[in-house]
ROZA-368894 format. One record per residue: y, z, x of N, C-alpha, C in turn; residue in three letters. Coordinates in steps of 0.2 Angstrom, whole numbers, padded with zeros to 4 digits, always signed. Layout:
N
YZXYZXYZXala;...
% end
This chain:
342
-0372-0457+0005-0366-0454+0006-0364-0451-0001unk;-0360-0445+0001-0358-0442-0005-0353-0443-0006unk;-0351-0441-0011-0343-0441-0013-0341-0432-0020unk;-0335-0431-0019-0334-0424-0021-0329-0427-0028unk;-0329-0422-0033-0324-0424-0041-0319-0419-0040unk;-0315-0420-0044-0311-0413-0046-0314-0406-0048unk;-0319-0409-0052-0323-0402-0058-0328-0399-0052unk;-0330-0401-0046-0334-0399-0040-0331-0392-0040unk;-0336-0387-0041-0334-0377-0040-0331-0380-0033unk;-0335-0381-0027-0332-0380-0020-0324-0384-0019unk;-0321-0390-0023-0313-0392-0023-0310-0388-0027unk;-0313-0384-0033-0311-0377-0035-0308-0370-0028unk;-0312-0370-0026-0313-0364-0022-0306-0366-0018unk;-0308-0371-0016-0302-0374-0010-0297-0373-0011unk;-0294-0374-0017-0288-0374-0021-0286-0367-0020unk;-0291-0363-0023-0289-0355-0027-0287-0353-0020unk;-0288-0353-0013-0289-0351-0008-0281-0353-0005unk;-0279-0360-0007-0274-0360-0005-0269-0358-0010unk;-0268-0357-0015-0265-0355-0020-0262-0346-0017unk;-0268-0344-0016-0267-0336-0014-0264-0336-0008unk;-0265-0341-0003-0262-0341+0005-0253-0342+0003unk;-0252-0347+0001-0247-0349+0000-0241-0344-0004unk;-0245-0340-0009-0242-0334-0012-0240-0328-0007unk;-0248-0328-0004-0248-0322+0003-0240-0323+0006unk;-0240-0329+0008-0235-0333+0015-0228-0331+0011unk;-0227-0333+0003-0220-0329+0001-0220-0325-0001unk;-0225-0318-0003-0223-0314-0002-0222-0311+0006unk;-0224-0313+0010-0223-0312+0018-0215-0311+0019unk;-0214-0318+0018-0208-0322+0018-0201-0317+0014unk;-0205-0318+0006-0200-0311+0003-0199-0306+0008unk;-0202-0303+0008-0202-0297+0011-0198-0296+0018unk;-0199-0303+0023-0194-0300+0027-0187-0304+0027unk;-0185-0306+0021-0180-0310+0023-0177-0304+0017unk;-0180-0302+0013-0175-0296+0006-0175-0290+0007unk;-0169-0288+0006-0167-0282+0007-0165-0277+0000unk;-0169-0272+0000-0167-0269-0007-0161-0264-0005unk;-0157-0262-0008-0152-0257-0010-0151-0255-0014unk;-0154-0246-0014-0154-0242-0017-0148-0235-0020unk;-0149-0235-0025-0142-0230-0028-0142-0226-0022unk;-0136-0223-0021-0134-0219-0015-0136-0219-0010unk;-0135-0225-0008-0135-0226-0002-0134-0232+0000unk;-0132-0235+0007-0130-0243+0009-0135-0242+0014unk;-0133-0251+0015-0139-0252+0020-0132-0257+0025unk;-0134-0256+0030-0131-0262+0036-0137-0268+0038unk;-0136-0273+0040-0139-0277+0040-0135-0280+0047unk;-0139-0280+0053-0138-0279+0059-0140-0287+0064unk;-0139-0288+0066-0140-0295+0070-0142-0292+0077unk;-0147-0294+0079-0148-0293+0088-0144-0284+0090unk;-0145-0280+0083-0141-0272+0084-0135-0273+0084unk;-0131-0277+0083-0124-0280+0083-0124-0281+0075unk;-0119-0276+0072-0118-0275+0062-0115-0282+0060unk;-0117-0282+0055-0116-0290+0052-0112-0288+0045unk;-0118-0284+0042-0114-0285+0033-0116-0279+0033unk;-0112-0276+0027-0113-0267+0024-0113-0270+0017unk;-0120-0268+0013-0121-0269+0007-0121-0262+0005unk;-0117-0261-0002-0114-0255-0004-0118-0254-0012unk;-0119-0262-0015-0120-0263-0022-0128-0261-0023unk;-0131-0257-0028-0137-0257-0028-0138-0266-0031unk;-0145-0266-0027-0149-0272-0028-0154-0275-0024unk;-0154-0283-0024-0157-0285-0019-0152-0290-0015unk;-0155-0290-0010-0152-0294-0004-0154-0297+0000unk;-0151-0303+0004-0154-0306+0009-0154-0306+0016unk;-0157-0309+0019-0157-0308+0027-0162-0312+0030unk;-0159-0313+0037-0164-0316+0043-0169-0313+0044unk;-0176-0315+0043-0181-0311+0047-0179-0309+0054unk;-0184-0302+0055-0184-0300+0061-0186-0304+0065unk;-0184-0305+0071-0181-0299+0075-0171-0302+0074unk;-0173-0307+0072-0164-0309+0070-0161-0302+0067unk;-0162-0302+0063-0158-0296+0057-0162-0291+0055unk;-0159-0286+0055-0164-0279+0052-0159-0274+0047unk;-0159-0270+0047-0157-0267+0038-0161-0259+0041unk;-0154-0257+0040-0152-0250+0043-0150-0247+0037unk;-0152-0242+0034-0150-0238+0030-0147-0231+0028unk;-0141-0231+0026-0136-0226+0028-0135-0220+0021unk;-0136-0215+0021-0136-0209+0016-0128-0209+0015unk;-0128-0210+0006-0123-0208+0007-0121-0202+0002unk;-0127-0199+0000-0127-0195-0005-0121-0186-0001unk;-0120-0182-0006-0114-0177-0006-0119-0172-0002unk;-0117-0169+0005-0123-0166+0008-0118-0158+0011unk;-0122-0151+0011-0116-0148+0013-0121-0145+0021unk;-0117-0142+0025-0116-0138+0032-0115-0133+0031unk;-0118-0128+0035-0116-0119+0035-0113-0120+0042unk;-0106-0118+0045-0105-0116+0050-0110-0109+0055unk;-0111-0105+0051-0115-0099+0055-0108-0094+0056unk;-0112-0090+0058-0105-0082+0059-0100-0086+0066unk;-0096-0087+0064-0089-0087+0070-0086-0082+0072unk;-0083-0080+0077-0081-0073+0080-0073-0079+0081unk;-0069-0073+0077-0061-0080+0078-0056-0072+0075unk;-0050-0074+0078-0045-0071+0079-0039-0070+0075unk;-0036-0064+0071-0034-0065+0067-0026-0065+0070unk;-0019-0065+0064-0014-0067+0065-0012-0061+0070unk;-0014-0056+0069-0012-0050+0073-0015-0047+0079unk;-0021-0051+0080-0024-0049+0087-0032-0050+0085unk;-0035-0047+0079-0040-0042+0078-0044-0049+0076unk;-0052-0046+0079-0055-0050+0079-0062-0051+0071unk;-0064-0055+0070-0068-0055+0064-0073-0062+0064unk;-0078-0060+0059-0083-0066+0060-0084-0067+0053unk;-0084-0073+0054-0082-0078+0046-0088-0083+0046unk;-0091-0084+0039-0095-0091+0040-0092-0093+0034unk;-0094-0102+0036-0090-0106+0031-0097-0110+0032unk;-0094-0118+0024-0098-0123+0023-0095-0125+0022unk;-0095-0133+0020-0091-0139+0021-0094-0144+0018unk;-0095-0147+0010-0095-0152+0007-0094-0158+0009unk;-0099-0163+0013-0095-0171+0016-0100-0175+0012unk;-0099-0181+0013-0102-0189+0012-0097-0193+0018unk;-0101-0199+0015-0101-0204+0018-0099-0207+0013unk;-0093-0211+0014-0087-0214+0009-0094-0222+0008unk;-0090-0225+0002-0094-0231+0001-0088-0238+0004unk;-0085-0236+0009-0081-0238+0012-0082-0243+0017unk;-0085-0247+0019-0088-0251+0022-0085-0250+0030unk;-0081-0248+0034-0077-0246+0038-0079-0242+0040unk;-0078-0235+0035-0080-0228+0036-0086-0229+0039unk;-0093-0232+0036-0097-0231+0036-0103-0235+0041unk;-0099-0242+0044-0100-0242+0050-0098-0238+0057unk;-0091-0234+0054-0088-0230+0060-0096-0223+0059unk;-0096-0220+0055-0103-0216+0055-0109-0218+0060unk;-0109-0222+0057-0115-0228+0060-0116-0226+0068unk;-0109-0229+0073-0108-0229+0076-0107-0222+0080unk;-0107-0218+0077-0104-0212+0081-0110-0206+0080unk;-0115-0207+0075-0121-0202+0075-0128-0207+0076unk;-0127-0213+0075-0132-0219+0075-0137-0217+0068unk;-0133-0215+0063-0136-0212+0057-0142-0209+0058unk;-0141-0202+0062-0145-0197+0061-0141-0193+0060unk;-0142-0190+0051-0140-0183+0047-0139-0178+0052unk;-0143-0176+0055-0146-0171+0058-0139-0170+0064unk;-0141-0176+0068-0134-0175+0072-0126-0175+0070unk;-0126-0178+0065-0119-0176+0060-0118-0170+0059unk;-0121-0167+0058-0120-0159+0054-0120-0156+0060unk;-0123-0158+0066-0120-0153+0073-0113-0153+0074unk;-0112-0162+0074-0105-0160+0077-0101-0159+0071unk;-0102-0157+0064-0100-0156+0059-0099-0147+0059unk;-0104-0144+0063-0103-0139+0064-0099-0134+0067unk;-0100-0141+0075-0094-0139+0079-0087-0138+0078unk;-0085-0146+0074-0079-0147+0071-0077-0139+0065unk;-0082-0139+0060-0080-0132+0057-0078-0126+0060unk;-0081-0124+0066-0081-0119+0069-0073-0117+0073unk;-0072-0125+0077-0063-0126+0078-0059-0123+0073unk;-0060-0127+0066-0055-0127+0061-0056-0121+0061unk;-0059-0118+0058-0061-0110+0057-0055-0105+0062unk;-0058-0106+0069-0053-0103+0074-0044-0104+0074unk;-0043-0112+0072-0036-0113+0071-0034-0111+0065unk;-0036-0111+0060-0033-0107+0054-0034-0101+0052unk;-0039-0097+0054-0039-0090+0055-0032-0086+0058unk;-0032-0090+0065-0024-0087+0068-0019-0087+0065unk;-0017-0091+0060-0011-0091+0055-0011-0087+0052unk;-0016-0081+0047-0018-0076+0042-0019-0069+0046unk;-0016-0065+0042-0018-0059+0045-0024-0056+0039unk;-0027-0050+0042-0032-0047+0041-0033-0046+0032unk;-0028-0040+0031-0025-0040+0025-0022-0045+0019unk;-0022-0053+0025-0025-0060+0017-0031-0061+0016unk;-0034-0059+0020-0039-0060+0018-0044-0056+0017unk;-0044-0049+0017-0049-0043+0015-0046-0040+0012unk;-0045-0040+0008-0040-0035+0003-0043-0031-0007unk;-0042-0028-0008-0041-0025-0014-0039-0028-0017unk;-0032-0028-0017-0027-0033-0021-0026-0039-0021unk;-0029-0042-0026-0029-0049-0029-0020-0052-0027unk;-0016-0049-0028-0011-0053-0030-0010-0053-0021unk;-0012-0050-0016-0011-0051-0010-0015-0056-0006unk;-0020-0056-0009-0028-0059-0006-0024-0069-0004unk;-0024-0073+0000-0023-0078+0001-0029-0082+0003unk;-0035-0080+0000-0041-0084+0002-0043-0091+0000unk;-0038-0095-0005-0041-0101-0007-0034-0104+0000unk;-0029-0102+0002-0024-0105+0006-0029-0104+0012unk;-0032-0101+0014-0036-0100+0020-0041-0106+0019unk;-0045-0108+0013-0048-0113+0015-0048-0119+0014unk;-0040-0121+0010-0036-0125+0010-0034-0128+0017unk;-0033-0124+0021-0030-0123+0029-0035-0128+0034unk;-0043-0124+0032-0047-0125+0035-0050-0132+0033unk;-0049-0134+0026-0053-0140+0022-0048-0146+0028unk;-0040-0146+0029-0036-0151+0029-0038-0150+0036unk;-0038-0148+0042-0038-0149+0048-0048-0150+0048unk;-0050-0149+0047-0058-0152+0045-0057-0157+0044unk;-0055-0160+0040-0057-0167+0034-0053-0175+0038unk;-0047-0168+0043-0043-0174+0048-0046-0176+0051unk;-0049-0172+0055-0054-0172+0061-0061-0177+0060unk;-0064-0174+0054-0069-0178+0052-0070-0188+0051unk;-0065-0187+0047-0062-0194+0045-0061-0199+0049unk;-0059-0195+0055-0056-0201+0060-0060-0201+0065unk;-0065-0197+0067-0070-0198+0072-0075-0199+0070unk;-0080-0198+0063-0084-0199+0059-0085-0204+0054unk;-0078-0204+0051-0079-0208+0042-0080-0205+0037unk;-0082-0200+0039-0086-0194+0032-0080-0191+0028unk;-0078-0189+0023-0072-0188+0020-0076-0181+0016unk;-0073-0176+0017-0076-0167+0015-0070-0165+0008unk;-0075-0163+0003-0074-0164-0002-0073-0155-0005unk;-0076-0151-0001-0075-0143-0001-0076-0140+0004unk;-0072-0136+0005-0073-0128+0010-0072-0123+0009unk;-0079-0119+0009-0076-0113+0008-0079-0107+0011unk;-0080-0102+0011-0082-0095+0014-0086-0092+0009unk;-0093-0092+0016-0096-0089+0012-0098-0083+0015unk;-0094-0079+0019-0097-0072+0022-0090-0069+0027unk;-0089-0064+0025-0084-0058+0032-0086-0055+0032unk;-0086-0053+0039-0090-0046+0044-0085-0044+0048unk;-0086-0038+0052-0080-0037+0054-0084-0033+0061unk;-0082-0035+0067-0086-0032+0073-0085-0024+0073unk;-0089-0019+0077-0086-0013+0077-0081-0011+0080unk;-0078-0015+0085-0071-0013+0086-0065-0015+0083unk;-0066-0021+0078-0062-0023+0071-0062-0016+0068unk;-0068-0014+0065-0070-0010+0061-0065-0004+0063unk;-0064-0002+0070-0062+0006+0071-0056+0003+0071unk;-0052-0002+0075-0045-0004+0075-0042-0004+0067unk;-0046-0004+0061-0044-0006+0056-0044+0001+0051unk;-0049+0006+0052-0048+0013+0050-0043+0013+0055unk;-0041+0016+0061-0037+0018+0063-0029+0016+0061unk;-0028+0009+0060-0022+0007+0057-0021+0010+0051unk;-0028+0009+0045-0024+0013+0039-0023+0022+0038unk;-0027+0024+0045-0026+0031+0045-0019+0031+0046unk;-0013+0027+0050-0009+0028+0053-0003+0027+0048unk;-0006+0021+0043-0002+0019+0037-0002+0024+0032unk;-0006+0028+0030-0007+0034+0026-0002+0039+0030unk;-0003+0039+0036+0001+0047+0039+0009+0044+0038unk;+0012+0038+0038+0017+0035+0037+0019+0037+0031unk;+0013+0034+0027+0018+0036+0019+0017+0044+0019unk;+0012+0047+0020+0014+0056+0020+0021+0057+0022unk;+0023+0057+0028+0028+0057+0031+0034+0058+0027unk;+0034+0050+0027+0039+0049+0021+0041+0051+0015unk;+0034+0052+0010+0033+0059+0005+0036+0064+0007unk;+0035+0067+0011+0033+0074+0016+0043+0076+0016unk;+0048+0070+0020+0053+0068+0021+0056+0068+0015unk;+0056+0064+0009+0059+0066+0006+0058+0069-0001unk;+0052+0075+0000+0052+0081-0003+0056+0087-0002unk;+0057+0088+0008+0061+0092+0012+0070+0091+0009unk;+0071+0082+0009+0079+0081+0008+0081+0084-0001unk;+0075+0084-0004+0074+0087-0011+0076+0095-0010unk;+0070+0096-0010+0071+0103-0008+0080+0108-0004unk;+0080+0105+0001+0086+0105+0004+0090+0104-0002unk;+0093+0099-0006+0099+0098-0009+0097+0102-0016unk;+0093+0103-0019+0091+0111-0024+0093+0117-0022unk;+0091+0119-0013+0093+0124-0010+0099+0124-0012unk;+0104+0119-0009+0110+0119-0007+0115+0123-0012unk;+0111+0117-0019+0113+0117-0024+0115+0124-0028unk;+0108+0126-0027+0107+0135-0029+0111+0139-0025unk;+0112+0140-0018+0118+0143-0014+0123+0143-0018unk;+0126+0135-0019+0130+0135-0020+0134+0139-0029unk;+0130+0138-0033+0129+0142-0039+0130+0147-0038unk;+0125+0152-0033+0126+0159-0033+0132+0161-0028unk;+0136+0158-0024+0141+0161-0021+0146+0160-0029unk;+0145+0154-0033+0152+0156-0037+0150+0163-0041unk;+0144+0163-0044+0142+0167-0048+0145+0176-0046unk;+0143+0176-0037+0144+0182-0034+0150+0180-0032unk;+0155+0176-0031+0162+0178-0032+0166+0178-0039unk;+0163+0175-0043+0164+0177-0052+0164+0184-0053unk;+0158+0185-0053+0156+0192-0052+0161+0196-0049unk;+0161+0196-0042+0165+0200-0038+0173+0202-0042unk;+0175+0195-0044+0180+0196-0047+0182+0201-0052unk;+0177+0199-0057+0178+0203-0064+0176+0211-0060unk;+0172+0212-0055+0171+0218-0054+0177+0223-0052unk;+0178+0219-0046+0187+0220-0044+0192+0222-0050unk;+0191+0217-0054+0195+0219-0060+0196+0225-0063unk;+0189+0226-0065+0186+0230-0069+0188+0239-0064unk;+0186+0237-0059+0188+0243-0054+0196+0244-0053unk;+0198+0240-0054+0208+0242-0056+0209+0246-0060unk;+0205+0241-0065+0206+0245-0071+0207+0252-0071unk;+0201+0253-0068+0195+0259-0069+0200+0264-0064unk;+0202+0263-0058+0206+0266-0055+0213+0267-0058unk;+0216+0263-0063+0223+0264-0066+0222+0269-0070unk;+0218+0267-0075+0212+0272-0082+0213+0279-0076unk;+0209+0281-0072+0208+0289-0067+0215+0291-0066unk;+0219+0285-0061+0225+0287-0061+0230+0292-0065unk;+0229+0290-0071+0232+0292-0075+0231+0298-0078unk;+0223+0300-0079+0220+0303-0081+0219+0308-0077unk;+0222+0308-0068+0222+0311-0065+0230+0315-0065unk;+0235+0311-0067+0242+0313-0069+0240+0316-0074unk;+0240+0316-0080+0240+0319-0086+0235+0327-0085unk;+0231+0325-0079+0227+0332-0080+0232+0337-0073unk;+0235+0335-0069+0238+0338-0063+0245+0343-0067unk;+0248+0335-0074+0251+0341-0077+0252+0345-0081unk;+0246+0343-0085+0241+0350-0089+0242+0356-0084unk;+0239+0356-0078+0236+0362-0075+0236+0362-0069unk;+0243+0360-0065+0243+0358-0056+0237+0361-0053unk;+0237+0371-0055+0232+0373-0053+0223+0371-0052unk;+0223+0369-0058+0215+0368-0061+0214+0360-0057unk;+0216+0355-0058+0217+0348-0053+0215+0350-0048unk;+0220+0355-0044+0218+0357-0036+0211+0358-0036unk;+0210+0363-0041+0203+0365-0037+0198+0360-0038unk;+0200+0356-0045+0194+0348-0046+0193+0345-0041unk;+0197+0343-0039+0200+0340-0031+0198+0340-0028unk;+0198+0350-0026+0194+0348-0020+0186+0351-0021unk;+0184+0353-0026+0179+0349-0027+0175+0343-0025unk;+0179+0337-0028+0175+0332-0027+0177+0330-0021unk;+0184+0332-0016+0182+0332-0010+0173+0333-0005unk;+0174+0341-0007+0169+0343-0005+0164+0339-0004unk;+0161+0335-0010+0156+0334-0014+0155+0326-0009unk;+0161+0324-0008+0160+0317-0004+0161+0319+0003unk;+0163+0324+0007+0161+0326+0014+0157+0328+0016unk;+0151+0333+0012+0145+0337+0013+0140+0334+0011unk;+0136+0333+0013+0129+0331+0012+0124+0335+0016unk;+0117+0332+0017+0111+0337+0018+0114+0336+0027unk;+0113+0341+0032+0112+0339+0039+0119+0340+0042unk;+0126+0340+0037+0132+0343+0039+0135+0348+0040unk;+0136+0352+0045+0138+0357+0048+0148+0359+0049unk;+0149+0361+0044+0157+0363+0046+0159+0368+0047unk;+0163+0371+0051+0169+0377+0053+0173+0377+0051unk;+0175+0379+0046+0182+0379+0044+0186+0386+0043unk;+0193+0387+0040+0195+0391+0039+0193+0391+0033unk;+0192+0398+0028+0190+0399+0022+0193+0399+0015unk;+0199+0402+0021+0205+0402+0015+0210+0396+0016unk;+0207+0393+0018+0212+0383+0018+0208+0381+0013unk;+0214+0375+0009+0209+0371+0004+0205+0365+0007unk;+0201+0364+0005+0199+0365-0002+0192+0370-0002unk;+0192+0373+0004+0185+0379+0003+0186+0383+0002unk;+0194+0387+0002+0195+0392-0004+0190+0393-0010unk;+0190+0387-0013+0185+0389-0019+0178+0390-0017unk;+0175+0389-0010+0170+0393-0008+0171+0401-0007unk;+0175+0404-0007+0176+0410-0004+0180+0413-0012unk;+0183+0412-0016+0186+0416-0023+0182+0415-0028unk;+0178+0407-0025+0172+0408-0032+0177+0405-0039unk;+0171+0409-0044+0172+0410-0052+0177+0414-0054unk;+0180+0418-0050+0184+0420-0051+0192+0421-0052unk;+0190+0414-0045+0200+0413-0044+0199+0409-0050unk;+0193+0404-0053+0194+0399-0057+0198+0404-0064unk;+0193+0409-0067+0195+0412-0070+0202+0415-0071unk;+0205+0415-0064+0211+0418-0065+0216+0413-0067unk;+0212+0407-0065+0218+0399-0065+0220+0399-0073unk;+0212+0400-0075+0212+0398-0084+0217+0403-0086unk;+0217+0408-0085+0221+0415-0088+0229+0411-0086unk;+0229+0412-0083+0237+0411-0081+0239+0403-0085unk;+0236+0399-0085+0236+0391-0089+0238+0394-0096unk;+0233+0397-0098+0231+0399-0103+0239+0403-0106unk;+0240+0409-0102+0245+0410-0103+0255+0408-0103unk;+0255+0401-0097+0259+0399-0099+0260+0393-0105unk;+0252+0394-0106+0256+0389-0115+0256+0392-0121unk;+0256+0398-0121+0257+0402-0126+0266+0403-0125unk;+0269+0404-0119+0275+0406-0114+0278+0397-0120unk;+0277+0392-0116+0278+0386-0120+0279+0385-0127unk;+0273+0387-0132+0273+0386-0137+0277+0394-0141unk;+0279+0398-0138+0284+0401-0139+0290+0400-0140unk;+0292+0394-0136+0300+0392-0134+0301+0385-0134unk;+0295+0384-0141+0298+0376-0141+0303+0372-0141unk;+0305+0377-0148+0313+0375-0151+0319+0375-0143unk;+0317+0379-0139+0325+0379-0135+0325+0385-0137unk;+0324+0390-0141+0327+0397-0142+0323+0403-0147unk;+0324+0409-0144+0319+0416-0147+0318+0418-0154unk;+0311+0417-0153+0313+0419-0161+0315+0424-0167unk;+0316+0422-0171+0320+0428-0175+0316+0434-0175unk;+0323+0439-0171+0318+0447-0175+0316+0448-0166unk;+0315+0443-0162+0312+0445-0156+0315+0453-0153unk;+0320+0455-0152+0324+0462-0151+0326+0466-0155unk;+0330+0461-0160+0333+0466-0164+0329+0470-0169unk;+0323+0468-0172+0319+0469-0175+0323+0468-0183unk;+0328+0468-0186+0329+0463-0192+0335+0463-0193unk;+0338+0460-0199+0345+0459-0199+0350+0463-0197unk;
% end
C-alpha cells in the first residue's frame, strides 16, 4: 500500500489544475455577470428584453448572467444626416429643391434614451431614415413661410437664411425629441437648385420687374421733360410778348417820328409830298404779275406819264416861291424896290 506527500510532482499537478479551473470558472463568471461602459456611449441592461437599468457613467458594472440580463449598447456620440434634394414650395408658389443636414445625439438622459431604444430598437441606420423623413417635412413646412428672394439673393441685407434654418432646426428638433429622444444640435443647407420651370418663372419675373422700373424711369423722365417744355413755352410767350411790346412801342414811335416828318415835308412842298406819296403808293400796290388800267392823268400815275419833268417843274416853282418868301419877310418891299432911290 502506498501512500502520496505534499512534495509528490502528481499532488502538485493536481493543484496547479485546479487553481487554473477555478480561475477559468471566475473569469467565466466575470465576464458574464460585468459589464463595461465605454466613453460615449450607454449601455441598457435588459432582464427577459424588458429594460432594467441605463448606465450612463464610463466604467464597470454588474449584471445577472444571461439569459436573465443582457446589456444593449446605445451610441451616443454627435452623428449628422443629409436630407437629399427635396422638391418644396415657396411663399409665392414657385417651386425649388433644397438639401439640408441635421446634427443629432442621443441625449445622456436615461428616458431619452430608452425612448430611442424603443422606437428604432437601436439601429442608427434606421434612425437617420426616419430622421430623414422627419427633415424632409420640416423642410416642406418652413419653406412655405419664405419667399424666393430670402432666400436666393444678392443682397446680404435681404438674404433670411440663418431664419430659414432656424425655422427648420425648431420644428425638427420638436418632432425628434418627442417621438425619438434625440435632441438636434444644428441645421443647415447644404445646396439650392431651382427646377427649370422655377428657373423661367423666375427670369420671367425679373424681366417684368426691370420693364416696371424702365417704365417708371421712362414716366418720370416724360413728367420732366413736359414741366421744362412747359417751363420754356412759358418763358418764350413772355419774352415774345416783352418783345412785342417794346416793338409796338418802338413802331409808335417810329410812326409819330414819319408823321411828322411827313408834316414838315407836306409843308415845305405840298407839291413834291404829293408826288412822294404817290410814289411809294405805287411801290406798295405793284409788284411782279400786276396788271392795272388806269387813267394816266389821275394820281398817283401822273407821275408815270409827266415823268422828270413835271418833277422838274415842281422844284422850279418850290424853288421859286422861297426866294417870293425870303423876299418878304419882314411884312414889307424893299427899299428902292420902284422908286429906284430917294
Amino acid at each position: 500500500m502506498s501512500t502520496t506527500t505534499p512534495s509528490d510532482p502528481t499532488v502538485r499537478r493536481g493543484r496547479g489544475r485546479f487553481v487554473v479551473a477555478l480561475l477559468l470558472v471566475l473569469f467565466a463568471v466575470l465576464g458574464a455577470t460585468s459589464v463595461p461602459v465605454r466613453q460615449g456611449s450607454a449601455t441598457v441592461v435588459t432582464r427577459f428584453g424588458d429594460p432594467r437599468r441605463v448606465l450612463v457613467e464610463p466604467g464597470l458594472a454588474f449584471k445577472l448572467p444571461a439569459p436573465f440580463e443582457r446589456a444593449v449598447e446605445v451610441d451616443l456620440r454627435l452623428r449628422t444626416t443629409s436630407s437629399g434634394l427635396h422638391d418644396v414650395g415657396t411663399k409665392e408658389g414657385l417651386r425649388i429643391l433644397v438639401q439640408a443636414y441635421a446634427a443629432w445625439q442621443v441625449p445622456t438622459d436615461p428616458d431619452k434614451i430608452l425612448l430611442f431604444l424603443r422606437a428604432v430598437r437601436n439601429e442608427p441606420n434606421e434612425a437617420a431614415k426616419h430622421l430623414r423623413s422627419a427633415l424632409g417635412s420640416a423642410l416642406e413646412t418652413a419653406t412655405s413661410g419664405f419667399a424666393l428672394e430670402d432666400l436666393l439673393t444678392t443682397d446680404p441685407s435681404k438674404l433670411k437664411l440663418a431664419d430659414y434654418e432656424a425655422r427648420i432646426k425648431e420644428r425638427l428638433a420638436a418632432q425628434l425629441q418627442k417621438i425619438y429622444g434625440v435632441t438636434v444640435h444644428q441645421v443647415g443647407v447644404e445646396r439650392f437648385t431651382l427646377p427649370t420651370a422655377t428657373i423661367t418663372s423666375t427670369v420671367d419675373r425679373m424681366r417684368a420687374e426691370r420693364a416696371t422700373v424702365a417704365e417708371e424711369v421712362a414716366a418720370k423722365g416724360r413728367i420732366a421733360s413736359g414741366e421744362i417744355r412747359s417751363a420754356a413755352e412759358k418763358e418764350a410767350r413772355l419774352v415774345r410778348a416783352k418783345a412785342g411790346e417794346e416793338a409796338a412801342g418802338i413802331e409808335a414811335e417810329a410812326r409819330t417820328a414819319a408823321a411828322k416828318i411827313y408834316g414838315a415835308a407836306y409843308q415845305a412842298d405840298p407839291e413834291l409830298y404829293e408826288f412822294l406819296r404817290s410814289l411809294d403808293v405805287l411801290d406798295q400796290i405793284i409788284h411782279d404779275g400786276v396788271r392795272l388800267i388806269l387813267k394816266t392823268d389821275a394820281a398817283p400815275f401822273k407821275v408815270l406819264v409827266e415823268g422828270p419833268e413835271s418833277l422838274k417843274a415842281m422844284q422850279d416853282k418850290a424853288e421859286q416861291k422861297k426866294q417870293s418868301e425870303g423876299a418878304t419877310e419882314d411884312g414889307a418891299p424893299k427899299a428902292g424896290a420902284k422908286d429906284g432911290g430917294p
